[in-house]
C-alpha positions in Angstrom: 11.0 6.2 -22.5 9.8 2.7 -22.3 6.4 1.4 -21.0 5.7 -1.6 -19.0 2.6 -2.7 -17.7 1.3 -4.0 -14.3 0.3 -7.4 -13.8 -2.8 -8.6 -11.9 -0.1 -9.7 -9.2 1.2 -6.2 -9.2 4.3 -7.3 -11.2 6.4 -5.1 -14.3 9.1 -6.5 -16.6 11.5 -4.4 -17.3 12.4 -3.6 -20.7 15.1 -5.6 -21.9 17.3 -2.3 -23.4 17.3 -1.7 -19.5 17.9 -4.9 -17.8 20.9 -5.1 -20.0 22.9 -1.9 -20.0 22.6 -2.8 -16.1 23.2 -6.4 -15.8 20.3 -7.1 -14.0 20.2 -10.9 -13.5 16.9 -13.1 -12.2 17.0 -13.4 -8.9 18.7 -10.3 -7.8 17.4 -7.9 -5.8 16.5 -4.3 -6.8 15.8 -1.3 -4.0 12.5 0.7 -4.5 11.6 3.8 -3.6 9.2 6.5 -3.8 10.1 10.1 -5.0 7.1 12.5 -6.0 4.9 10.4 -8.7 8.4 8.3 -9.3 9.2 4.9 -8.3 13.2 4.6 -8.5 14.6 1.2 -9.0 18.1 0.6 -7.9 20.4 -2.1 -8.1 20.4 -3.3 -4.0 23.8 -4.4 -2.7 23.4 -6.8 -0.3 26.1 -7.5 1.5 26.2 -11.2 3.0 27.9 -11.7 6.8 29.7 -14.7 7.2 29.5 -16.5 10.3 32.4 -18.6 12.0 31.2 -21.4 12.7 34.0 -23.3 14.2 37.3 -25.6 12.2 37.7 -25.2 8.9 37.0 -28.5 7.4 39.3 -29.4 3.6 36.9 -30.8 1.0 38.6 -34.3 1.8 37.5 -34.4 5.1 33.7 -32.8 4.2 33.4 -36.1 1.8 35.1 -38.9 4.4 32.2 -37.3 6.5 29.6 -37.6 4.0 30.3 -40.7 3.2 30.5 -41.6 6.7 26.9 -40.6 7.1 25.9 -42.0 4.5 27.2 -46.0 5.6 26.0 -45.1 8.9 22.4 -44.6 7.3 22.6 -47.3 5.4 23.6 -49.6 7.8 20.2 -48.5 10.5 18.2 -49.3 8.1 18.9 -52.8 8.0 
């Protein structure tokens, strides 16, 4: 058993022995819940919904229309 202490802002670290026999990177996002006195931590899979958004666009044509942007920007400034 390891202990961990709560922060003013309500905050724990978990024990590093932990965090790596699960690969728990920073930023990632971990489910809690309650059971009895228990607070179970799980790894949350979030599962991201991609949107079609219209053409597909090649990385050629993203930077012609970056750069595009960019000249046009440049030249209402002047």
């Amino acid at each position: 058993m390891k202990l961990t202490k709560v922060t003013r802002n309500y905050q724990i670290t978990i024990p590093a022995e932990i965090r790596k026999k699960l690969n728990i990177k920073e930023g990632e996002y971990l489910k809690a819940e309650l059971e009895g006195d228990r607070i179970i931590l799980t790894k949350a899979r979030l599962e991201w919904k991609t949107i079609k958004l219209g053409k597909k666009l090649t990385t050629k044509e993203i930077e012609k229309s970056i750069e595009r942007g960019i000249r046009l920007e440049c030249s209402n400034r002047h």
